[in-house]
Structures are given as structure tokens and as C-alpha cells.
C-alpha positions as CSV (number, residue, x, y, z in Angstrom):
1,X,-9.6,-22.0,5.8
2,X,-10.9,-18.9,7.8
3,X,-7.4,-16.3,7.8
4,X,-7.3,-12.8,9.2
5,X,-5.2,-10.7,7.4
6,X,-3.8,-7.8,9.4
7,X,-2.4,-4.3,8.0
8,X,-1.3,-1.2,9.5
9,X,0.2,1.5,6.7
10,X,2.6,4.0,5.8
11,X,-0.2,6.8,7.1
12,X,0.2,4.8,10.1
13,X,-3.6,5.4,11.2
14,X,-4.4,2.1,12.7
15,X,-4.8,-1.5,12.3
16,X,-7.2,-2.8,9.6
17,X,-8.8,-6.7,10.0
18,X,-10.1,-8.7,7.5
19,X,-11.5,-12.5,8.2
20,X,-11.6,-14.1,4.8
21,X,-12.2,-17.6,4.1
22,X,-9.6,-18.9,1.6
23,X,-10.1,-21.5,-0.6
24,X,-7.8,-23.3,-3.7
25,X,-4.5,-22.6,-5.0
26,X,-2.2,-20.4,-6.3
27,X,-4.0,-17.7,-8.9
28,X,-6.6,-19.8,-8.6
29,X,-7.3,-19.5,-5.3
30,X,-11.3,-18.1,-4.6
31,X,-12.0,-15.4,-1.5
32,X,-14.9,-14.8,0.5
33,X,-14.4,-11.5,3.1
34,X,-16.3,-12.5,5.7
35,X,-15.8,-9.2,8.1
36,X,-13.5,-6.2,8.2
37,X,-12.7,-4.2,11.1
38,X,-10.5,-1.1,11.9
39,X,-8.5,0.0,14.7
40,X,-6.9,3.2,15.1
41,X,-3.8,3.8,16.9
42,X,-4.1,5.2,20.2
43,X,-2.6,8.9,19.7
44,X,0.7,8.4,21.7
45,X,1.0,5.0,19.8
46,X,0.9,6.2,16.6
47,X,3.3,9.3,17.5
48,X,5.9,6.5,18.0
49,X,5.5,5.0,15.2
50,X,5.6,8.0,13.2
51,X,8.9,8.6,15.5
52,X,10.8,6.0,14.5
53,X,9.4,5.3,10.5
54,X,12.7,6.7,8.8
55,X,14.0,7.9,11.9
56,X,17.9,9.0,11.8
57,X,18.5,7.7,15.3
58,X,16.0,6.2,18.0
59,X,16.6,3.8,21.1
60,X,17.3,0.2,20.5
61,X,15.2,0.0,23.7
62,X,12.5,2.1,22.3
63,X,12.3,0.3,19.1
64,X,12.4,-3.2,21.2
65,X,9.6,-2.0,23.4
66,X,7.5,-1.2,19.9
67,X,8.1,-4.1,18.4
68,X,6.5,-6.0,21.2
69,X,3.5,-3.3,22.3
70,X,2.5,-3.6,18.1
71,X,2.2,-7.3,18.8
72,X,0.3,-6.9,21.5
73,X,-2.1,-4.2,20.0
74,X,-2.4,-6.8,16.6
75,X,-3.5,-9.6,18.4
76,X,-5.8,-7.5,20.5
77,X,-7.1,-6.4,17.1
78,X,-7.6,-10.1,15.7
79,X,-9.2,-11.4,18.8
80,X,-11.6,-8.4,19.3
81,X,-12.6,-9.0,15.5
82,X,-13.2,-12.2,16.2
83,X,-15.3,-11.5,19.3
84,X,-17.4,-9.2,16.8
85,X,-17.7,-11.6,14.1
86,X,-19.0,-15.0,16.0
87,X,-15.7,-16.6,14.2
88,X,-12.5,-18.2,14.4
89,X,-9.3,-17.9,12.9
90,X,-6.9,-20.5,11.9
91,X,-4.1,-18.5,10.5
92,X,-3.0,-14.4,11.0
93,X,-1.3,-12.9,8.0
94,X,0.2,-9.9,9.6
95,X,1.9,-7.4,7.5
96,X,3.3,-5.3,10.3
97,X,4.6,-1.9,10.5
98,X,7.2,-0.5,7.6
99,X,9.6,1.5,9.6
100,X,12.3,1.2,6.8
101,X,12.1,0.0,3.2
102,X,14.8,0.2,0.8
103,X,14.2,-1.6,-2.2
104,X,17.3,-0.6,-4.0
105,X,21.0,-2.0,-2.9
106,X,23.0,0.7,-1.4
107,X,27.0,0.5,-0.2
108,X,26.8,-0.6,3.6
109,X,30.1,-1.6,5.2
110,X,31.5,-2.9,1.9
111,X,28.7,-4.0,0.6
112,X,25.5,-3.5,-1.3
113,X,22.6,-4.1,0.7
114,X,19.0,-4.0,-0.2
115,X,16.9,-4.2,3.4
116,X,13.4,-3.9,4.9
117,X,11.8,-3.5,8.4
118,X,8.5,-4.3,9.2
119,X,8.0,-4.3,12.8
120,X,5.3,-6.1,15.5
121,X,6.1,-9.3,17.3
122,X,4.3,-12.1,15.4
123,X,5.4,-14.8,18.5
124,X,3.0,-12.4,20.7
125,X,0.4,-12.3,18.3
126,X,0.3,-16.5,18.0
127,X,0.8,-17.1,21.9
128,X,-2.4,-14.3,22.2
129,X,-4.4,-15.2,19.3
130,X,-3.3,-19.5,19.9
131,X,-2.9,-19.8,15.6
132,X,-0.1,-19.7,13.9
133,X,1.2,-16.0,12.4
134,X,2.6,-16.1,8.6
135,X,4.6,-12.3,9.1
136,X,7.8,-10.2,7.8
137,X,6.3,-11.1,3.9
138,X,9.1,-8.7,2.2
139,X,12.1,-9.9,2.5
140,X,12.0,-13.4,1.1
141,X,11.4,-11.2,-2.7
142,X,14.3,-9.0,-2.0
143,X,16.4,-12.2,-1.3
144,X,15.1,-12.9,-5.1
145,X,16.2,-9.9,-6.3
146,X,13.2,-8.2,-6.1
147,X,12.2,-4.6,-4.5
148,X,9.6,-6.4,-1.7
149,X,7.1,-4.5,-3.1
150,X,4.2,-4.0,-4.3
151,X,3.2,-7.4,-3.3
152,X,-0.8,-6.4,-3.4
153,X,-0.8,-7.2,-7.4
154,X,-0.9,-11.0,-6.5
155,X,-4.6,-10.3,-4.6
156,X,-5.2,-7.9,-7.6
157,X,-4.2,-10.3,-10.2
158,X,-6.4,-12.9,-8.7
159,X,-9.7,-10.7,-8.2
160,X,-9.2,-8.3,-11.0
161,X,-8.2,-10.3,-14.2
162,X,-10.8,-9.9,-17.0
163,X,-11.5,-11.7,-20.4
164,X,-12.4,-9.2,-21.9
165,X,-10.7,-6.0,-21.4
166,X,-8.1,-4.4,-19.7
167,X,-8.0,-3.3,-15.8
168,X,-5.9,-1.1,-13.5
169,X,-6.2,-1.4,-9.8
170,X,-4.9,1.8,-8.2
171,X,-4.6,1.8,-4.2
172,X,-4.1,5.0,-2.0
173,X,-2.8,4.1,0.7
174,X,0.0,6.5,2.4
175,X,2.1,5.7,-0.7
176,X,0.1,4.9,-3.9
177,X,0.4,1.7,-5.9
178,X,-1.2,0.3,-8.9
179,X,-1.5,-2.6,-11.2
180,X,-2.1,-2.9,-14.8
181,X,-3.7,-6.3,-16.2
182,X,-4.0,-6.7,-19.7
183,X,-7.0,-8.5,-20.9
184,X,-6.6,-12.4,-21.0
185,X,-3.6,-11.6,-19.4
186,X,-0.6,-14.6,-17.3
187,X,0.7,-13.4,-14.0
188,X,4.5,-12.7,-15.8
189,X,2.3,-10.1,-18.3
190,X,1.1,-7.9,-14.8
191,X,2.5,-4.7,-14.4
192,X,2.6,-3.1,-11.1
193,X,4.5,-0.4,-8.8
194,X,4.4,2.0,-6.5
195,X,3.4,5.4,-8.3
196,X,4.3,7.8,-5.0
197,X,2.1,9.5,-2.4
198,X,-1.2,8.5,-1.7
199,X,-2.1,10.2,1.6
200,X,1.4,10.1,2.6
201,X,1.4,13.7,1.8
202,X,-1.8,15.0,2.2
203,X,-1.7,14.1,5.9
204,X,1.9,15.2,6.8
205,X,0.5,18.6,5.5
206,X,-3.2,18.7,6.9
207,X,-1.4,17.9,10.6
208,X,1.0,20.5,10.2
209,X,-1.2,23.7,8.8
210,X,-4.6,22.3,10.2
211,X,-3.7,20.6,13.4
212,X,-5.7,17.7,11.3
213,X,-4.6,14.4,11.3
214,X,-6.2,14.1,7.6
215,X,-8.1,16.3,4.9
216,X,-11.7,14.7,5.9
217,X,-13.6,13.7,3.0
218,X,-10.9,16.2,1.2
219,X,-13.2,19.4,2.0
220,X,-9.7,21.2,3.1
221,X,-8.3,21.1,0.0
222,X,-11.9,21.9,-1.9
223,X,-11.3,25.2,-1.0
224,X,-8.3,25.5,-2.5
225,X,-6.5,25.7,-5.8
226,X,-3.0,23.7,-6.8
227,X,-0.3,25.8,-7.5
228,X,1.3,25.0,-10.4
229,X,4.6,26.0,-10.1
230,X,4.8,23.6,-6.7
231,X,3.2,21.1,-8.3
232,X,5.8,21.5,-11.3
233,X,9.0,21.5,-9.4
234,X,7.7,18.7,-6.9
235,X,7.0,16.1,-10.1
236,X,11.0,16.9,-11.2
237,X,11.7,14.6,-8.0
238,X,13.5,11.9,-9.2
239,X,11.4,8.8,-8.3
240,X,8.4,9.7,-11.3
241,X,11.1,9.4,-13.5
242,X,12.2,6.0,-12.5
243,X,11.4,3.6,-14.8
244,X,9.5,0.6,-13.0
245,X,9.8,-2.1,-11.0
246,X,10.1,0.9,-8.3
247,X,8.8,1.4,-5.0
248,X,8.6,4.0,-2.2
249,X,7.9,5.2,0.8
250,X,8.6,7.7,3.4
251,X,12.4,7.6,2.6
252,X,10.7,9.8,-0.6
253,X,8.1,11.3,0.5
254,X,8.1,11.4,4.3
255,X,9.2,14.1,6.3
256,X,12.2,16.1,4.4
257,X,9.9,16.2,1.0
258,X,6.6,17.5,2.8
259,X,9.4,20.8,4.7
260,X,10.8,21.4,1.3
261,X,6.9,21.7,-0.1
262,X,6.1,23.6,2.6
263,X,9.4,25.8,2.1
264,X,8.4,26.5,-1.9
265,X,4.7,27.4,-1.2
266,X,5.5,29.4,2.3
267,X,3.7,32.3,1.1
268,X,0.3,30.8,-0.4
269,X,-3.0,30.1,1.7
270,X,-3.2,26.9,3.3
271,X,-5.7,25.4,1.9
272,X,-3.9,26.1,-1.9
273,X,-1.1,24.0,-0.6
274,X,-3.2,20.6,0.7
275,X,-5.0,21.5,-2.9
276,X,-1.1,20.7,-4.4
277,X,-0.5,18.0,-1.9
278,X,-3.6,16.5,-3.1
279,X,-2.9,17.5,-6.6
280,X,0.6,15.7,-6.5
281,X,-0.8,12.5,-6.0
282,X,-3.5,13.0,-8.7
283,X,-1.2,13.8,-11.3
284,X,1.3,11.3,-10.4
285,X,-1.1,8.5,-11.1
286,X,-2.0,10.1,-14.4
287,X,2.0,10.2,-15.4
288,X,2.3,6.8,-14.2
289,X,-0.6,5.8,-16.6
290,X,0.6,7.4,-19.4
291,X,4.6,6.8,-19.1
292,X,4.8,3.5,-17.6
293,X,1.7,1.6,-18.5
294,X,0.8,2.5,-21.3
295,X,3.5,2.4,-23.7
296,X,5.0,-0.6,-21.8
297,X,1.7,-2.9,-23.0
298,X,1.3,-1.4,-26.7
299,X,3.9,-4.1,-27.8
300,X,1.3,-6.6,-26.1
301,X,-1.6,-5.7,-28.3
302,X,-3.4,-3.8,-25.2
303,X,-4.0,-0.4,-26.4
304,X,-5.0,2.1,-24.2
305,X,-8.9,1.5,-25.2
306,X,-8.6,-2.0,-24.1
307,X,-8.5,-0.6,-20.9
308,X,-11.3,-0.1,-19.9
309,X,-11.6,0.4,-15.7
310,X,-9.3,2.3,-13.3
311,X,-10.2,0.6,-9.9
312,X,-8.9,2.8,-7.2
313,X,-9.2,1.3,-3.1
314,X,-7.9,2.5,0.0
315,X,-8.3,5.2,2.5
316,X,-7.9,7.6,-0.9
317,X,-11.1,6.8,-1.9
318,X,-12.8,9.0,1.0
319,X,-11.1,12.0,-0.1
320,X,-13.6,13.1,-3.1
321,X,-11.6,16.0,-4.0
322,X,-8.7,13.6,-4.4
323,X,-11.2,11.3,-6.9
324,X,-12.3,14.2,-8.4
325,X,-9.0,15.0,-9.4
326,X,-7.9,11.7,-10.7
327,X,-10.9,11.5,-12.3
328,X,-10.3,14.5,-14.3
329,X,-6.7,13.5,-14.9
330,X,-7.6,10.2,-16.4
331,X,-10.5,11.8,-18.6
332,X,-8.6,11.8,-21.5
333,X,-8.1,8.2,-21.4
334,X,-11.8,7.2,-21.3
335,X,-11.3,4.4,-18.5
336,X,-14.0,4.1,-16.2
337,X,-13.0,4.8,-12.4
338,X,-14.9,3.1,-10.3
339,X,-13.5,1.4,-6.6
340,X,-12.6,-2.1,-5.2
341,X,-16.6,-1.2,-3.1
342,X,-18.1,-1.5,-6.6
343,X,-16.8,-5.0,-7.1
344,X,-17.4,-6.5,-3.9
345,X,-14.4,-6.0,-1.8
346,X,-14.6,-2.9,0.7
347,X,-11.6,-0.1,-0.2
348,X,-10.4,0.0,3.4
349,X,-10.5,-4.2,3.5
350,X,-8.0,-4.7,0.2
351,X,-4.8,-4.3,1.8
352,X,-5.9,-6.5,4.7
353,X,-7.5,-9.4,2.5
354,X,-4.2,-9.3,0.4
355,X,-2.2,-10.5,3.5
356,X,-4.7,-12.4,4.2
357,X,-4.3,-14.1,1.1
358,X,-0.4,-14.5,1.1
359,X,-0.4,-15.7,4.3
360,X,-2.9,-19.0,3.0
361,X,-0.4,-19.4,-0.1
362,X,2.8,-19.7,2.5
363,X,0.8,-21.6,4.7
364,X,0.8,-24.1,1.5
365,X,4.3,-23.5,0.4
366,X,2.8,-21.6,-2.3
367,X,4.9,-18.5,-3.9
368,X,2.9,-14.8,-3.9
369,X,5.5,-12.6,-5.1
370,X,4.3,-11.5,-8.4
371,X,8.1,-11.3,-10.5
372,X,7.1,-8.7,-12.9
373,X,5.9,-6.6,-10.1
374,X,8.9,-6.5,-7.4
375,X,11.5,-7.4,-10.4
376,X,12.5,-10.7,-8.3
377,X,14.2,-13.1,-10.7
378,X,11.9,-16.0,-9.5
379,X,8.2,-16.9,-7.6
380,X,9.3,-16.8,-3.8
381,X,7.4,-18.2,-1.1
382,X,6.9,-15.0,1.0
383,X,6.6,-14.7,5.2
384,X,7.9,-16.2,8.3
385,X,5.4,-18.6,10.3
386,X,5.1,-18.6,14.2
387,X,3.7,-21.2,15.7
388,X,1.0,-21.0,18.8
């Protein structure tokens, strides 16, 4: 089966494509990416997305009106890849757009509630596209108990498993993710979550001091040096302390932590405080190695050496001073880092394919949720389906 699998972030940049063919089952299913296009957000679009992620009011209208235009622009998106590619789709996998996660339960109106929103019309992208739309692929793991995310570690688990030794699969997106898999390792033996900013960050502060709406290639922050006292007093936030499962997002990292960076480094040079920003993320993978992963899978017989590859995708991987940087933070550890390109899968495409993916699993009443990942207390068959 020929599925598109459609992602737009939390650096809300545009609309990634993939066209995979899917075949098999479960963990054992088999991918071939057969083309990957991206789409960026017109600018006005992707100033009302950024509007309303996290927002503390907006306009039941407004947020109406984007749910249906992000519809509209995703199945534009599929049918133009399509046009490109010679092919055709049977089935969309559309992640959407995260405007609100909260992966913990919190006290609402007497009582706890645990909630997601990922927005864009699926019904308009199945009337436009004229295939069914698997979408909304969070919320059936919280209902398990889970945090609805990461959910990538199920595409990770079924690309990335080795024999032999020992892999983790970092991507760097706007927030960061990875997942650690043991060698010869089972699906319940996967560790994954999220590990904080990826670009999240970076971009927030190369629009605001640069006018930019990321560091290109990171040659801002090349010409700067992290502060260390920032960088210090920004780790102390409470979410690298959180054990895993744990996941994040703009409620985090978004808007309020990027003023109160800003606020502590007011009087250094710009380009020292996209160096931190940068930094940040680096050295929140390396504590997220060393705290969380590592120690977790010593009682598993997968010492550190047994690792052998740190495979990092996403748009992070075109920011060399950002590789650079994790590079050197993981030196110590003697893991290769290498990226999802090296292995056959474009960075930019992973995210996409992984919906993809899910999407082909629900299409077969197939779970995708990976339990050790989200915390859920059970496999969950993930999405909603429209039909054309």
C-alpha cells in the first residue's frame, strides 16, 4: 500500500510529505520512501499558528477558521506531491498541528485531565485528496494512560533495531526526542522521550535578535560562545530532571522560557546567546544520555559500549554548529553520530514516514503506541480514520 504521511512540527515551518509504500505487519512491517516533499507555511499562515500554539486566549472563530485552512493547505500538499511523484495514494497519515499537549493530568473542573490538540481538518483532506485520512494519532495513548508521545520510536524501533549492538535515534525537531534500543532488543525493552528543545529555541531566539526565522546552517551561533552561567540556570528547569516517560513542548519551552533566557543574558552579544540556545539543546541530549539511558539499561546487560551509534534526524541536522556540539558532548561516550541520511531515510523525511507508518498499522487495526515509550498501560491502536 502506497501512504503519504503528512507532518507539520512544533517549529511550525511547513508541511513535510513522504510517499512510502508499506508492506507487512506490526514490527515487522518493511518501508520503501518513495518521495519526500516540503512545504513551508506561507508567512501569515505560520504567524497563526504560532498565535494560537499555547495561546492563553484566541477566537473560537479563529481557531475554527485554522482548523479548516490547515486542511486545506495538507491536502494541497499531498496532491501536489503526488503531481510530482507520477503516484498515487491510498491512505494520508496526517499528524496535524500540536497547538496544546499536556501529557500529564492536571485538576480541570473537578477533575484530572490529561489532553492534546492537534489541529487540521482530516474530512477536508479525504474529500480533496478522495483516500481515506488516518489523523488525531495522540489521544487514543493518553486514553491508555500514556503521555501521546513520543510515538516516533515505533518507526525507530522498526528501522533501527540491530543484532549486534546498541542504537540511539535522536530527532531535532522544535522539541528533541530520542530512542534507545538495546541490542537484540523486544519493543517493551525500547526507551524513548522527549529530551527538550530541539530548534524550539534556537528559532524563537534567531527571530527575535536576528529578524531570522532560523540560525542557517547554525553560522549565527558559530560566532558565538555559550554562556555558562545561562546555560547553568536554564538546565535547573524542572523538566531535565523528570524522570522519563516525559514529554514536552512549547508549554516548556515556548514563549515564557525563550523571555526569561533573554532576560538572564540581556547584557551579552547576540550571537553568545543563540550560541546558549544552541548549547541548551546540546547538552540536554548529553544529560539525557547519561541520566536516563544509560543507567536505566545497565541492569539489561547494555553497557554504554554496547552502544555503539547515536542517530540524530530532523531539521537539527542542518545546523552544524548544533552537531558539532553534540558531537563533542557525546565524545566521551565513544558512540558514533552519524544521521537517519546515512542509513537510507532522509532527516527531514523521518517524522513524515513515521505517520506514514502508523497510519498503515490503524488502517489494519494494528496498535503503534510503543508502551514503554508514552508509559500507556497497553498497545493502543492510534488515529481516527475519515473516509473519502
Amino acid at each position: 500500500m502506497i501512504v503519504a504521511g503528512v507532518m507539520s512540527g512544533t517549529s511550525a515551518d511547513g508541511i513535510n510529505v513522504a510517499l512510502v509504500r508499506v508492506q507487512g505487519r506490526g514490527f515487522r512491517s518493511r518501508l520503501e520512501l518513495l518521495a519526500h516533499y516540503q512545504f513551508p507555511y506561507p508567512s501569515d499562515v505560520r504567524r497563526a499558528v504560532l498565535a494560537a500554539m499555547n495561546a492563553r486566549s484566541a477566537a473560537v472563530a479563529d481557531l475554527s477558521r485554522l482548523n479548516f485552512l490547515l486542511g486545506d493547505l495538507y491536502a494541497d500538499a499531498v496532491r501536489t506531491a503526488q503531481r510530482r511523484a507520477h503516484l498515487q495514494c491510498e491512505l494520508v497519515g496526517c499528524h496535524g498541528q500540536t497547538l496544546y499537549h499536556q501529557g500529564n493530568s492536571k485538576p480541570y473542573l473537578g477533575r484530572r485531565i490529561a489532553c492534546t490538540w492537534q489541529t487540521g481538518e482530516a474530512a477536508i483532506i479525504a474529500a480533496k485528496v478522495g483516500v481515506p485520512v488516518v489523523s488525531d494519532f495522540r489521544p487514543a495513548d493518553l486514553a491508555a494512560g500514556g503521555k501521546g508521545a513520543p510515538l516516533v520510536p515505533f518507526l525507530d524501533y522498526v528501522l533501527y533495531r540491530h543484532r549486534r549492538y546498541g542504537r540511539i535515534v535522536q530527532n531535532l525537531g522544535g522539541i528533541g526526542n530520542l530512542t534507545a534500543i538495546p541490542p537484540r532488543a523486544s519493543p517493551e525493552q525500547v526507551i524513548a522521550f522527549d529530551t527538550g528543545p530541539g530548534n524550539m529555541v534556537i528559532d524563537a531566539v534567531a527571530e527575535q535578535l536576528f529578524d531570522k526565522p532560523f540560525d542557517r546552517n547554525g553560522r549565527l551561533a558559530a560566532r558565538g560562545e555559550p554562556i555558562e552561567r545561562v546555560l547553568r540556570e536554564l538546565l535547573r528547569h524542572p523538566f531535565f530532571q523528570q524522570k522519563p516517560p516525559k514529554t514536552a513542548g512549547r508549554e516548556q519551552f515556548g514563549r515564557e522560557f525563550v523571555r526569561e533566557m533573554l532576560r538572564r543574558g540581556r547584557r551579552a552579544d547576540d550571537n553568545d546567546i543563540i550560541a546558549t540556545a544552541t548549547a541548551l539543546t546540546a547538552r540536554s541530549i548529553g544529560i539525557a544520555v547519561r541520566r536516563f539511558v544509560l543507567p536505566l539499561l545497565e541492569s539489561e546487560d547494555a553497557k554504554p559500549a554496547r552502544f555503539r551509534e547515536f542517530v540524530v534526524s530532523g531539521g537539527g541536522t542542518k545546523n552544524a554548529t548544533l552537531m558539532r556540539m553534540i558531537r563533542e558532548e557525546l565524545a566521551s561516550l565513544k558512540m558514533r553520530v552519524r544521521t537517519t541520511d546515512d542509513l537510507g531515510l532522509p532527516s527531514e523525511a523521518k517524522e513524515a514516514t513515521a505517520f506514514a507508518l502508523m497510519a498503515y498499522q490503524t488502517w489494519r487495526r494494528l496498535p503503534s503506541n510503543v508502551p514503554s515509550a508514552t508509559g500507556a498501560e497497553r498497545p493502543a491502536i492510534l488515529g481516527k480514520i475519515s473516509y473519502a
